[in-house]
C-alpha positions in Angstrom: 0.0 0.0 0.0 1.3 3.2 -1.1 1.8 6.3 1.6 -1.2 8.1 -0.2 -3.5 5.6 0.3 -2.3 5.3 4.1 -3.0 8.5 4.6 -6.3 8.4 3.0 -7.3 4.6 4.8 -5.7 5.3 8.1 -9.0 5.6 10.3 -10.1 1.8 8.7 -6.8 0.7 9.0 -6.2 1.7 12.8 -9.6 0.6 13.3 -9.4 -3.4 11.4 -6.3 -3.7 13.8 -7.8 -2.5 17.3 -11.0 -5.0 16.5 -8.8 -7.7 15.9 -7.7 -6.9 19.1 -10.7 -7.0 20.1 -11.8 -9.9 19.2 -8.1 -12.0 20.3 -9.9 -10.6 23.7 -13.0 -12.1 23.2 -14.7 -8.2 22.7 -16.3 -8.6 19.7 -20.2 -8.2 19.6 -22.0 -11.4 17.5 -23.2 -9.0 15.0 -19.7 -7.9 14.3 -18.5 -11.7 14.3 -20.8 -12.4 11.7 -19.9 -10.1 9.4 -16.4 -10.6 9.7 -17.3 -14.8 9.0 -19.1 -13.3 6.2 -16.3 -11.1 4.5 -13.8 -13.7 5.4 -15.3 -16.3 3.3 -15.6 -14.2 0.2 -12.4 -13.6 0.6 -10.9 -17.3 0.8 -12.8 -17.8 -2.7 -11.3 -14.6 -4.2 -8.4 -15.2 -6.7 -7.0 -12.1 -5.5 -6.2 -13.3 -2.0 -2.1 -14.3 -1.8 -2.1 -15.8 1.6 -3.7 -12.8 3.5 -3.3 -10.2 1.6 -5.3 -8.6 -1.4 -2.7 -8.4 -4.0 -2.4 -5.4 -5.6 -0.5 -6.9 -8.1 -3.3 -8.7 -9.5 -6.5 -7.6 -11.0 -10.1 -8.8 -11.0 -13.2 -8.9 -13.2 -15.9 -8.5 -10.4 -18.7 -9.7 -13.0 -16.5 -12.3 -14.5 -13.9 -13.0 -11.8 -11.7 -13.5 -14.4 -8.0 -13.1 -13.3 -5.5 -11.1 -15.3 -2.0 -9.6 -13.6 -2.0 -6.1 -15.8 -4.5 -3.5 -15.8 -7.6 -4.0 -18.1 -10.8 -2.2 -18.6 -13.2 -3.4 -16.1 -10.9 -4.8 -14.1 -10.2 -3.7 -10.2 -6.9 -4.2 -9.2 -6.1 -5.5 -5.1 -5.8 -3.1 -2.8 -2.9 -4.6 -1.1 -4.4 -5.0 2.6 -3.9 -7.3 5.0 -7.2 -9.2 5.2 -7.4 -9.7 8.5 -7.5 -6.5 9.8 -9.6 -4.7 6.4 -12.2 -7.7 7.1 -12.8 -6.2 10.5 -12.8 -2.3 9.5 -16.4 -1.7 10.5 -16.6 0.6 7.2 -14.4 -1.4 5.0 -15.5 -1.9 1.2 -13.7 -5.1 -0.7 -12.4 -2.4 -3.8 -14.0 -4.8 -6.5 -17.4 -4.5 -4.6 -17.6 -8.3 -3.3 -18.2 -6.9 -0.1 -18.8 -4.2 2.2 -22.1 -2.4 4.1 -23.3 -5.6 5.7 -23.4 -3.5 9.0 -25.5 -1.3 7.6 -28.3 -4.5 5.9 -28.0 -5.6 9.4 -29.1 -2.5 11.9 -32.1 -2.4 8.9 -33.4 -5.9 9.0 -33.1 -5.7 13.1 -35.2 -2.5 12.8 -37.4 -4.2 10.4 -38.6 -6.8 13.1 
């Protein structure tokens, strides 16, 4: 991850490693643990994934998930996080869309009973 993109992702960064923490300490809400289960498995099927880390030096088709390792229209290229901690950034987006505002389906379909 470049020192741009640091600077722009810092308050999800900070905030996938404190709930990591969180959750080594057994602090971690069952909503939350459910959506970080949820993310986590799209990720384990994602070609982009090199052991825990989106690989920014791949690139994905999110319709397709075709795989290519240059940039190509329609393509979204890894963001180069450690999935881990990005999983459990509360306002974390996967960059080709795969996932990202379950929190937010969640607090609606609780209201919604």
């Amino acid at each position: 991850m470049n020192i741009q993109n640091f600077y722009k992702n810092r308050n999800q960064i900070v905030s996938g490693h404190l709930n990591e923490l969180k959750e080594a300490f057994s602090l971690t809400s069952d909503e939350k643990k459910i959506i970080y289960s949820y993310r986590e498995n799209i990720c384990n099927q994602c070609p982009v994934k090199t052991q825990n880390v989106c690989d920014s030096k791949k690139w994905i088709n999110p319709k397709t998930k075709e795989l290519k390792y240059f940039h190509k229209e329609g393509f979204i290229k890894g963001c180069g996080c450690r999935l881990s901690a990005k999983q459990k950034a509360y306002n974390a987006r996967c960059p080709a869309g795969f996932w990202g505002g379950e929190e937010t389906m969640i607090r609606n379909s609780i209201s919604n009973v």
